[in-house]
C-alpha positions as CSV (number, residue, x, y, z in Angstrom):
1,X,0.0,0.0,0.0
2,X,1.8,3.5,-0.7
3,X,2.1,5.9,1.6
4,X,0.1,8.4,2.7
5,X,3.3,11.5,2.3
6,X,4.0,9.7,-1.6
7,X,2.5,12.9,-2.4
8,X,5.2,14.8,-0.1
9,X,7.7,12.9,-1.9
10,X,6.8,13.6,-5.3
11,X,6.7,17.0,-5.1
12,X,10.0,17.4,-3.3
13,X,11.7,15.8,-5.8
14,X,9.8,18.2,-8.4
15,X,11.0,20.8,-6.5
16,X,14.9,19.6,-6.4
17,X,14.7,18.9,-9.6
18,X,13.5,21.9,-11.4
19,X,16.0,23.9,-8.6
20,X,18.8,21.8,-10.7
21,X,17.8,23.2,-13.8
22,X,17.3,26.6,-12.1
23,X,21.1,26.6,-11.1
24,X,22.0,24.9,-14.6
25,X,20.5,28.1,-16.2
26,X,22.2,30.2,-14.0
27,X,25.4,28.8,-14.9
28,X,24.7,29.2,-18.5
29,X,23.8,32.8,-18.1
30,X,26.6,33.4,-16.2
31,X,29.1,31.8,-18.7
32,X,27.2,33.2,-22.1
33,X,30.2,35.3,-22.3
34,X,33.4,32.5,-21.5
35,X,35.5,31.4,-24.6
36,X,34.9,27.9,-25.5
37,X,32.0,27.1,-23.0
38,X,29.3,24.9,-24.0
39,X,25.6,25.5,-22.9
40,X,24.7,22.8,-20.5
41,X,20.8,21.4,-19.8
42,X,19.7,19.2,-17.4
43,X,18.3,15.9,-18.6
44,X,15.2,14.7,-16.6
45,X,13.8,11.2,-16.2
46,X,11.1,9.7,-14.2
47,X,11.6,8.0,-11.2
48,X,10.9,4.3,-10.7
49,X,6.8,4.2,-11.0
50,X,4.9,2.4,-8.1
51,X,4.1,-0.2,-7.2
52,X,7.2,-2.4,-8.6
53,X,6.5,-5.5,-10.4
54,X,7.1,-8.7,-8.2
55,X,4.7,-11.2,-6.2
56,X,3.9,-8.8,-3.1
57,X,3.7,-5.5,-5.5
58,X,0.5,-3.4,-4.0
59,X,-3.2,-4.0,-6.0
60,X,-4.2,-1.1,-7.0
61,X,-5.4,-0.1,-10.7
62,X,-2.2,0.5,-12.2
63,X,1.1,1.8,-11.6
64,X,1.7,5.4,-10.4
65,X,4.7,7.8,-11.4
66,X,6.6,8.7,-8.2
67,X,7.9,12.1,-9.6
68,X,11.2,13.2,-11.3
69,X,14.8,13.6,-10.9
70,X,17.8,15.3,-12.8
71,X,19.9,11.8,-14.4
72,X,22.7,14.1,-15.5
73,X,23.7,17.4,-16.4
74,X,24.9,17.3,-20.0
75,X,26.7,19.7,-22.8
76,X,24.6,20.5,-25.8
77,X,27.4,19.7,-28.7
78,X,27.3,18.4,-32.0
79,X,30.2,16.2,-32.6
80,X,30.3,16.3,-36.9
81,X,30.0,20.1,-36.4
82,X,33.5,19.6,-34.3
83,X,35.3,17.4,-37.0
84,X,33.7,19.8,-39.5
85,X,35.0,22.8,-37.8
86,X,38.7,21.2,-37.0
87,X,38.7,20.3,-40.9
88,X,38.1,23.8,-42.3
89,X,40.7,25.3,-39.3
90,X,43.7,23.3,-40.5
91,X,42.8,23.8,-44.3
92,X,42.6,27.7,-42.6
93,X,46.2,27.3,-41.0
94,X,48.1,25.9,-44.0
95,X,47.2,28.7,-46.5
96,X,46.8,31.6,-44.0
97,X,50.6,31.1,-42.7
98,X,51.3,30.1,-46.7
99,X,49.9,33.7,-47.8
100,X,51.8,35.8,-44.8
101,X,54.7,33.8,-46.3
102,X,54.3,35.2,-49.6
103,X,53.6,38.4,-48.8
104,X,56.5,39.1,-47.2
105,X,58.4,37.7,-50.3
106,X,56.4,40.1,-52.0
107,X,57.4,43.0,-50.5
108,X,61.0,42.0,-50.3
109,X,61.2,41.2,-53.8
110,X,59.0,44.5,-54.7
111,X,58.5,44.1,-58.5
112,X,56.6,45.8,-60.1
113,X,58.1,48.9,-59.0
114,X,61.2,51.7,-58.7
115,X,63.8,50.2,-56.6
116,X,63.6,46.9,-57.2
117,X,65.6,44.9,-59.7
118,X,64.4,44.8,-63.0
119,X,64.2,49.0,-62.0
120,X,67.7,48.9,-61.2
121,X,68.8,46.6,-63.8
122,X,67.5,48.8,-66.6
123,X,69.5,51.8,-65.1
124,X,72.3,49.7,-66.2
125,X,71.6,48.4,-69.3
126,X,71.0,52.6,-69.5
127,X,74.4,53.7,-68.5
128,X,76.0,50.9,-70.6
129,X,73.8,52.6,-74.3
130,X,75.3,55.9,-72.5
131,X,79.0,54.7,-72.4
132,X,78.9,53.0,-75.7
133,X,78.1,56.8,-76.9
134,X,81.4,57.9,-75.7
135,X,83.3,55.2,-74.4
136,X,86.4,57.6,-72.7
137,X,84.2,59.8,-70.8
138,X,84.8,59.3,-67.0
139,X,81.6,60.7,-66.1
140,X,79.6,57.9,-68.2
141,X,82.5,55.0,-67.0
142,X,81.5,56.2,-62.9
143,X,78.0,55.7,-63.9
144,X,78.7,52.4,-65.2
145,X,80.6,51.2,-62.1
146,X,78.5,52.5,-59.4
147,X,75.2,51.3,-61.4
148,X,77.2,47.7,-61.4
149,X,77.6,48.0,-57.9
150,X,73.8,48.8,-57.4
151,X,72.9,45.7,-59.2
152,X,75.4,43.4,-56.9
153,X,74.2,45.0,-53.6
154,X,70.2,44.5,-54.9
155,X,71.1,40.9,-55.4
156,X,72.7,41.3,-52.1
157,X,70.1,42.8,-50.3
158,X,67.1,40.7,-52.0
159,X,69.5,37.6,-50.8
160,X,69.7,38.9,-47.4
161,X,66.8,39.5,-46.7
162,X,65.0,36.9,-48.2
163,X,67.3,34.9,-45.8
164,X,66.4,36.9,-42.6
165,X,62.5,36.2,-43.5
166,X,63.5,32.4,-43.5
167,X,65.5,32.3,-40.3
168,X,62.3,34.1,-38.7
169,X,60.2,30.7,-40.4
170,X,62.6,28.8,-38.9
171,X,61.8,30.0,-35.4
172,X,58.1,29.8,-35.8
173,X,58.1,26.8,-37.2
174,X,60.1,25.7,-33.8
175,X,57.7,27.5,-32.0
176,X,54.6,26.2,-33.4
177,X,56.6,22.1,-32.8
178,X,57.1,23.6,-29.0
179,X,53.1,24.6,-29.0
180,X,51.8,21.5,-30.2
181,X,53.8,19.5,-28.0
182,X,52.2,21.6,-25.1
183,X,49.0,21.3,-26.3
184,X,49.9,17.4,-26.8
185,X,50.3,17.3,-22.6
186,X,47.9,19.6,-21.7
187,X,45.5,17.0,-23.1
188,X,46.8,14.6,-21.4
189,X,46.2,15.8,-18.6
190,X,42.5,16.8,-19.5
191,X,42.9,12.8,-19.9
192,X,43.7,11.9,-16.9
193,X,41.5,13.8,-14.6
194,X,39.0,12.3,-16.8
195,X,39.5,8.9,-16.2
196,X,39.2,9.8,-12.5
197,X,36.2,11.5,-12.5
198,X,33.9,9.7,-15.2
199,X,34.3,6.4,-13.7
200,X,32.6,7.7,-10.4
201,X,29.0,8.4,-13.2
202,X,29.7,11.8,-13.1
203,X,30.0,14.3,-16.7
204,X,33.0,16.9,-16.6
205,X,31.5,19.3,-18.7
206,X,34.0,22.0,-18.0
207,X,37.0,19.2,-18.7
208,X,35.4,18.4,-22.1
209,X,35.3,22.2,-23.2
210,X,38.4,22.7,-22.2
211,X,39.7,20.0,-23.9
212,X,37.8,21.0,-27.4
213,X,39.2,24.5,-27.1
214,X,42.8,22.5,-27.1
215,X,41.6,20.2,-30.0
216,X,40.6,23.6,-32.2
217,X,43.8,25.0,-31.3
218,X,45.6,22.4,-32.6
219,X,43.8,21.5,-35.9
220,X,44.9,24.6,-37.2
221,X,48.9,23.8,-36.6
222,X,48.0,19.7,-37.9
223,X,45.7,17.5,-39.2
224,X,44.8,15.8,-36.7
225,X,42.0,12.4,-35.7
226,X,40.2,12.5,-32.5
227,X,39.1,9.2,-31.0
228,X,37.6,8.6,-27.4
229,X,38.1,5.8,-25.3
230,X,35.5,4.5,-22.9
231,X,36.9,5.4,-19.1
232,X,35.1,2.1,-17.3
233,X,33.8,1.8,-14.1
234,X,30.7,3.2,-13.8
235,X,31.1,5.8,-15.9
236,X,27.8,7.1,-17.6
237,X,26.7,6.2,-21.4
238,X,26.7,9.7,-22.4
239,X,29.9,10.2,-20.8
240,X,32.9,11.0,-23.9
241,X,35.6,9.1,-22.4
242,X,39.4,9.9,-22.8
243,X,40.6,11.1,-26.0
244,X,43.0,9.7,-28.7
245,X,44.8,12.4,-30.6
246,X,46.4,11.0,-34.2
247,X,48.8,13.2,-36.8
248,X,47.1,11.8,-40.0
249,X,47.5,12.9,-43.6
250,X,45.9,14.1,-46.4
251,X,44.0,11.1,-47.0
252,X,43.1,10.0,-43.0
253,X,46.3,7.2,-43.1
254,X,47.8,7.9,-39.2
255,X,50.8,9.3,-39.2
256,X,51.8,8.9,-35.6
257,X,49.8,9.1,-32.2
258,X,50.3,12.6,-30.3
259,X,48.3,11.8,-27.2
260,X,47.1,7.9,-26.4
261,X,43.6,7.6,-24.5
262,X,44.2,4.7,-23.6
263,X,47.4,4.2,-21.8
264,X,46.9,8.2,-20.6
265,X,50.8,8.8,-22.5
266,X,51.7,11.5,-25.0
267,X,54.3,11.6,-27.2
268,X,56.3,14.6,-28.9
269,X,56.6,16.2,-32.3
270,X,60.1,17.2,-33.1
271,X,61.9,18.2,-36.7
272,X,64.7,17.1,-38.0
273,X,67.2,19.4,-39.9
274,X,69.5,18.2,-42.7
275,X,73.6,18.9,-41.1
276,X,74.5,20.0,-44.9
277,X,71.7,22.9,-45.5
278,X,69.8,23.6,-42.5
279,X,66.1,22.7,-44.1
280,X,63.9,19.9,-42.8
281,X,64.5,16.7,-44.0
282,X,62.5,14.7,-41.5
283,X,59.8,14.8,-39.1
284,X,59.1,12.5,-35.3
285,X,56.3,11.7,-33.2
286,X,58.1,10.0,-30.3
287,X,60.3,7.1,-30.7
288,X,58.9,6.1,-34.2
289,X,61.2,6.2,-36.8
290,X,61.5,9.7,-38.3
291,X,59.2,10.5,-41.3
292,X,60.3,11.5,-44.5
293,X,59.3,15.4,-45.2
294,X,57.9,13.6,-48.3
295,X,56.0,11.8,-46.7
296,X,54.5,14.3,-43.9
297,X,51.3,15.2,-46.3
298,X,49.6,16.6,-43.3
299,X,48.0,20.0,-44.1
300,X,48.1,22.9,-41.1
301,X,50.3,25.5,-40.6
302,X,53.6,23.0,-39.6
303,X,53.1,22.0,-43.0
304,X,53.1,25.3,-44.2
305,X,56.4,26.6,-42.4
306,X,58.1,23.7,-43.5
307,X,56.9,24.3,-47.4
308,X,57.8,27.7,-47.1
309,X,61.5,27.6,-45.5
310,X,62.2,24.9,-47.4
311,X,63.1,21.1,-47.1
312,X,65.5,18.5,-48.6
313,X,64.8,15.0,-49.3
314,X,66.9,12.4,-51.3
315,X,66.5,12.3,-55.4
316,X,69.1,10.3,-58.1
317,X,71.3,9.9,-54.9
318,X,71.5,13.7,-53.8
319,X,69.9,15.6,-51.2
320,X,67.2,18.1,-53.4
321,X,65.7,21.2,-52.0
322,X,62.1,22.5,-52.5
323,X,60.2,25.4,-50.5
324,X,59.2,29.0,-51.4
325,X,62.4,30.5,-49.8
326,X,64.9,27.9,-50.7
327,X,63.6,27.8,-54.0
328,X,63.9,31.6,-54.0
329,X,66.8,31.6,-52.6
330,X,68.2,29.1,-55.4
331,X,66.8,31.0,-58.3
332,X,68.4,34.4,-57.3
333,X,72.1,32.2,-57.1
334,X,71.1,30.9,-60.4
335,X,70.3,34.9,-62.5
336,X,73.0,35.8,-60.4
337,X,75.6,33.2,-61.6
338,X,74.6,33.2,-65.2
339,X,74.4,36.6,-65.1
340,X,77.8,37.9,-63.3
341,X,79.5,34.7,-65.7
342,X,78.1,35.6,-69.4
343,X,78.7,39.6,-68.2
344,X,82.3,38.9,-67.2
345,X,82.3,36.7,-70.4
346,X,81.5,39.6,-72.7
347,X,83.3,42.4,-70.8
348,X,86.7,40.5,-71.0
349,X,86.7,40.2,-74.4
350,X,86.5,43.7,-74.8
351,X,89.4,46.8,-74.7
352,X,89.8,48.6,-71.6
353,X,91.5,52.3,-71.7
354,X,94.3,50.6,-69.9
355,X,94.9,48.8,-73.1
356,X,96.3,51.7,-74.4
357,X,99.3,53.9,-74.4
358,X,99.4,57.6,-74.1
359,X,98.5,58.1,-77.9
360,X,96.0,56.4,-78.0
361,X,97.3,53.1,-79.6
362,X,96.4,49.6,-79.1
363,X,98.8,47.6,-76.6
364,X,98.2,44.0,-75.1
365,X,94.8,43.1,-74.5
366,X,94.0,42.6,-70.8
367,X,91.4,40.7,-69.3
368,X,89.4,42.4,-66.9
369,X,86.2,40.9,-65.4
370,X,83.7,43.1,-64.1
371,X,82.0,40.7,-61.6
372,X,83.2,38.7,-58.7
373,X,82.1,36.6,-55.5
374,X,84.5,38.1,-53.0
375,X,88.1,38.3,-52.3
376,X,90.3,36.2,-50.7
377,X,92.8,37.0,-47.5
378,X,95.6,38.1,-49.9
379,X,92.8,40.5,-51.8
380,X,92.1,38.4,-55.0
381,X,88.7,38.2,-56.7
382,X,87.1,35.0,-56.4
383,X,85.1,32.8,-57.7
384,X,82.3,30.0,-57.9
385,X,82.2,26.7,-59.7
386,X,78.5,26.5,-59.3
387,X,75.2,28.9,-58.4
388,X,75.5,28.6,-54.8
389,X,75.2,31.7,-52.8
390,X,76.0,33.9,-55.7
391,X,73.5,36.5,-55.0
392,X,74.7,37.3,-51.4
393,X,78.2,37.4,-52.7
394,X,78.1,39.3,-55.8
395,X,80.4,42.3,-56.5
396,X,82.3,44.4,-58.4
397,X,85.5,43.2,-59.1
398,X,88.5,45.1,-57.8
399,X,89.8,46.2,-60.7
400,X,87.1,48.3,-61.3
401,X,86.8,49.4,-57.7
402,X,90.3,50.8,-58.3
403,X,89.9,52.3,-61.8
404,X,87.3,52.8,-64.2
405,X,89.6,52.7,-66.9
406,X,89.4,48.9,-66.5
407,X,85.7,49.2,-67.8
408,X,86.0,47.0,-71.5
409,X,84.0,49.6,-73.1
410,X,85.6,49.0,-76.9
411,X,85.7,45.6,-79.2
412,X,87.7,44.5,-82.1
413,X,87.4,41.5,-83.9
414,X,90.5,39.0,-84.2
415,X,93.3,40.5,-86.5
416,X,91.7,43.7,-86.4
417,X,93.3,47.0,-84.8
418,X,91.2,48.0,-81.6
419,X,90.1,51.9,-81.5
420,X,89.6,53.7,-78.3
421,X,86.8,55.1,-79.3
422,X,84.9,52.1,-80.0
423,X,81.9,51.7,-78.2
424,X,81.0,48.3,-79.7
425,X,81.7,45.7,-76.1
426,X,79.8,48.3,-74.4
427,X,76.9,47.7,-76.6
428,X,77.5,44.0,-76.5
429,X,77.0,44.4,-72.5
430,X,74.1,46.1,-72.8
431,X,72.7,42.9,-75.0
432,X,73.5,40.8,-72.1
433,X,70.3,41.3,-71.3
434,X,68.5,40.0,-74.2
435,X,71.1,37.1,-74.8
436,X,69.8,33.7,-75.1
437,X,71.6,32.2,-72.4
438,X,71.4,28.8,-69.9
439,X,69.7,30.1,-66.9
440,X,69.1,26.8,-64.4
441,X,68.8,24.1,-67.1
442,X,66.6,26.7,-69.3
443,X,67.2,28.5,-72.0
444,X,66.3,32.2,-71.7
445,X,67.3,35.6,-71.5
446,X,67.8,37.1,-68.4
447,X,65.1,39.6,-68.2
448,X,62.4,36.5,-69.5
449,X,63.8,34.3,-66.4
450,X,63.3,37.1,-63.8
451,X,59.7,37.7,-65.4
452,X,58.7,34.3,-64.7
453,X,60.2,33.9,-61.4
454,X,58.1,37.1,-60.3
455,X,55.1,35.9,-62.2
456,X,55.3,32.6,-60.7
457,X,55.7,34.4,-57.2
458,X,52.5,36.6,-57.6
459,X,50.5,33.5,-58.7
460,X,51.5,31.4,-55.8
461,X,50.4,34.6,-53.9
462,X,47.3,35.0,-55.6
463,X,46.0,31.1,-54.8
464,X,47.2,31.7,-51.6
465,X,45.1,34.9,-50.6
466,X,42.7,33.2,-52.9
467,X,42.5,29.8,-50.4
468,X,42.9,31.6,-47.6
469,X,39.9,33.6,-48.2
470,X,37.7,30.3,-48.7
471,X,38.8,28.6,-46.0
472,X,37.6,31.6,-43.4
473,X,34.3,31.9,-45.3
474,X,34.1,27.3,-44.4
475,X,35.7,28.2,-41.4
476,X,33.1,31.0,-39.9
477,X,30.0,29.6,-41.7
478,X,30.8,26.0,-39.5
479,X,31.7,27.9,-36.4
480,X,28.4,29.8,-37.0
481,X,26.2,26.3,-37.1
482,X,28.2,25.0,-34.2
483,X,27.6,28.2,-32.1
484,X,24.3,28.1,-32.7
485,X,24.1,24.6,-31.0
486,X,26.3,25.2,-28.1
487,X,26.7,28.6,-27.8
488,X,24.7,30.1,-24.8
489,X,21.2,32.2,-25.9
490,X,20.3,34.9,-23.0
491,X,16.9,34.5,-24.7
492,X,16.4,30.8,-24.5
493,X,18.2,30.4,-21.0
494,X,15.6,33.2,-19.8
495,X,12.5,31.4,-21.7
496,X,13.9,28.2,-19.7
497,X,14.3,30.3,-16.2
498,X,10.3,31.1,-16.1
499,X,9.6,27.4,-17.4
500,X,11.9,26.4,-14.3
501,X,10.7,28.6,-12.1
502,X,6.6,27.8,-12.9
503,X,7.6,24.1,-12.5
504,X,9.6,24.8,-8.9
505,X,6.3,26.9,-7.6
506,X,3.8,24.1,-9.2
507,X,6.0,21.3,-6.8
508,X,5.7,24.1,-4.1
509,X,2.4,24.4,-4.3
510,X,1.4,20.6,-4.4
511,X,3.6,20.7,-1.4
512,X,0.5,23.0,0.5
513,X,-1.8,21.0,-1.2
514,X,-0.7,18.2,0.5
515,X,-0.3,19.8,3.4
516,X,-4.1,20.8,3.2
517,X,-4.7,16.7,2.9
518,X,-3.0,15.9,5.6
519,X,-4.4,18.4,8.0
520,X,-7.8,17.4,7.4
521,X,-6.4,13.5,8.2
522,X,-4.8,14.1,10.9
523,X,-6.4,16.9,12.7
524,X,-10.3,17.0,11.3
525,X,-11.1,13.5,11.1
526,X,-13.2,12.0,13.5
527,X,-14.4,15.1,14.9
């Protein structure tokens, strides 16, 4: 038979319950404005109904509901919305870090424009038409030298600077390795206190958004798999578990495990630099065996750091380099080389005023090169036998520091008398720049091969920004659908604080009802 306070009962628990949700709201409304925080709600159930079935169970017409209680307090998140969201972020990573990248190539580099140069390069092919109009006047030979020496301190400067860009890429890209790898244990951590907690049938709501903020943070610097292992005990069904944290690819394939779920352990990222050239050759997740750069097709913004400071990997039994600045880096040494080699080429075939006595006539031909790539300790020109650094050591050579009567300004062909006068090698300089020449394995003039290294630039740049901009229109339009699930509305949560509230004074009021009841029972009857 069921007792005569059931009623009591029933509405105290109505009255706990909807207080739950009461405080739940409060929390929300108190959090609407936290970073990363996930709207919570209370999840009521029924309580066991009465009488319970079994041989001694009470006869009465049917069974009757005993009232209500709060089963869990749970987050309101959409899990695809997550992956969805993580997907678009590192997508968002790679070509955001790949367009600051190439941006500030742009600007170092500078084309189209005044000072860059293809500007500074046509000043010389300028002062060279000017000398070949009067190839003894000092005033045209200064311009000449000092216009040289502008065009071997831009190739110096572009070099250098292109260089100190790279070192900075180097750091971040160290950085960002240091940052995963705190992320990596921060999440284990998250881990750990979870396994301790959930077991117990209790939900760590502010562990799991904490946990996802982590997970967004780091699917922008790698692709990354998130998998959740049950914690045991008695944890509840709803509850998430630990989480597994993979480095995949491109196409899903695991790369390496960055934080294991299961045995609560986390392993570190770490680069690997080639001894020869400094780029990235390799890349570790704990004690695995190192990864070839090649073969680290993961797309974020370590991807991107290592594509634009530039990597090496073994081809026909050589080490080969690839990357935005190491392939800029490599094409400057190549225009440089060809260019300082075919110029020399030309100019010391040509007569230099020193070649002459003081009348004027023709003694033995000297020759002078215009170009070198430093000078040694007992202050000789030097020079390369291949491209390699050329455009950071690029000069004038010192002859033509010392004099600029060692400018080859005249030409005269085998067997023929040379004139002073003759302006003809200073002509054939200036066509330097439209000779056919072999400029890194291609044939081309000098002025076609820096056109298509700057037009190749600006169309990287452009698919970058391009990219870029799509992946933060994905990006926002999923974070916009996931917010809208889990971010906290001050107009719902107050649309659920009167609905609360109605329910609490409903219990309250069944409360003096019963109390009414009772009253009559205990203190009217029989009178």
């Amino acid at each position: 038979m069921r007792s005569t306070f059931m009623g009591l009962e029933t509405a105290r628990r109505g009255m706990f319950t909807q207080q739950s949700a009461l405080h739940t709201t409060g929390n929300n409304i108190a959090n609407a404005n936290t970073p990363g925080y996930t709207r919570q709600r209370v999840n009521f159930q029924s309580t066991s109904a009465y009488p319970a079935i079994g041989q001694n169970s009470a006869k009465i017409p049917g069974q009757m509901g005993t009232g209500v209680e709060a089963g869990s307090v749970q987050r309101i998140r959409e899990g695809f919305l997550d992956t969805q969201y993580r997907s678009e972020s590192n997508k968002l990573g790679y070509w955001e870090t790949r367009a600051s990248s190439l941006e500030k190539m742009e600007e170092i580099m500078n084309e189209p424009s005044d000072t860059g140069l293809a500007a500074t390069m046509d000043q010389y092919w300028q002062s060279l038409q000017d000398l070949a109009v009067n190839p003894t006047n000092a005033g045209a030979r200064a311009v000449v030298r000092e216009r040289g020496k502008a065009v071997a301190e831009t190739f110096q400067y572009l070099s250098t600077s292109l260089k100190s860009v790279q070192t900075d890429l180097k750091s971040e890209l160290d950085i960002s390795v240091k940052e995963i790898n705190s992320i990596a244990k921060q999440l284990n951590n998250i881990n750990q206190q979870i396994a301790r907690i959930e077991p117990n049938g209790f939900l760590p709501n502010d562990l799991y958004d904490e946990r996802d903020v982590l997970l967004d943070k780091l699917s922008s610097l790698a692709n990354v798999k998130v998998t959740y292992e049950k914690s045991g005990g008695n944890a509840l069904e709803i509850a998430e578990g630990t989480a597994t944290v993979q480095i995949v690819d491109d196409n899903d394939n695991p790369i390496g495990t960055l934080v294991d779920g299961t045995t609560q352990t986390v392993n570190s990222l770490s680069v690997g630099y080639n001894n020869a050239n400094g780029y990235v050759e390799s890349v570790q997740i704990g004690t695995d065996a190192p990864i070839n750069v090649l073969n680290f097709n993961s797309t974020g913004k370590i991807s991107s750091l290592i594509d634009s400071y530039g990597y090496t990997y073994p081809e026909n039994g050589q080490m080969a380099e690839a990357g935005l600045y190491s392939e800029m880096l490599d094409k400057l040494d190549v225009m440089a080389y060809s260019f300082a080699t075919e110029y020399n080429n030309v100019h010391s075939a040509g007569w230099t005023l020193a070649d002459f006595d003081a009348n004027n006539q023709p003694m033995a031909k000297t020759d002078v090169n215009f170009f070198s790539f430093g000078v040694d300790a007992a202050g000789n020109d030097t020079y390369l036998t291949d491209h390699k650094g050329a455009a950071s050591k690029i000069q004038i050579t010192t002859a033509i520091k010392a004099s600029t009567n060692n400018i080859a300004a005249s030409f005269a062909e085998p067997g023929q008398a040379a004139e002073i006068g003759n302006g003809q090698n200073a002509i054939n300089l200036a066509e330097v720049k439209n000779k056919l020449m072999d400029i890194g394995g291609t044939t081309t003039t000098f002025q076609e091969f820096y056109e298509s290294v700057i037009g190749g630039m600006a169309v990287d740049a452009q698919e970058a920004n391009r990219l870029t901009a799509n992946s933060t229109v994905l990006r926002d339009s999923v974070d916009q659908r996931r917010q809208s699930v889990s971010a906290v509305s001050l107009d719902e949560e107050m649309t659920n604080m009167i609905q609360f509230q109605h329910a609490y004074n409903a219990s309250a009021k069944m409360i003096s009802l019963q109390d009414e009841l009772l009253d009559t029972i205990i203190n009217r009857m029989g009178i």
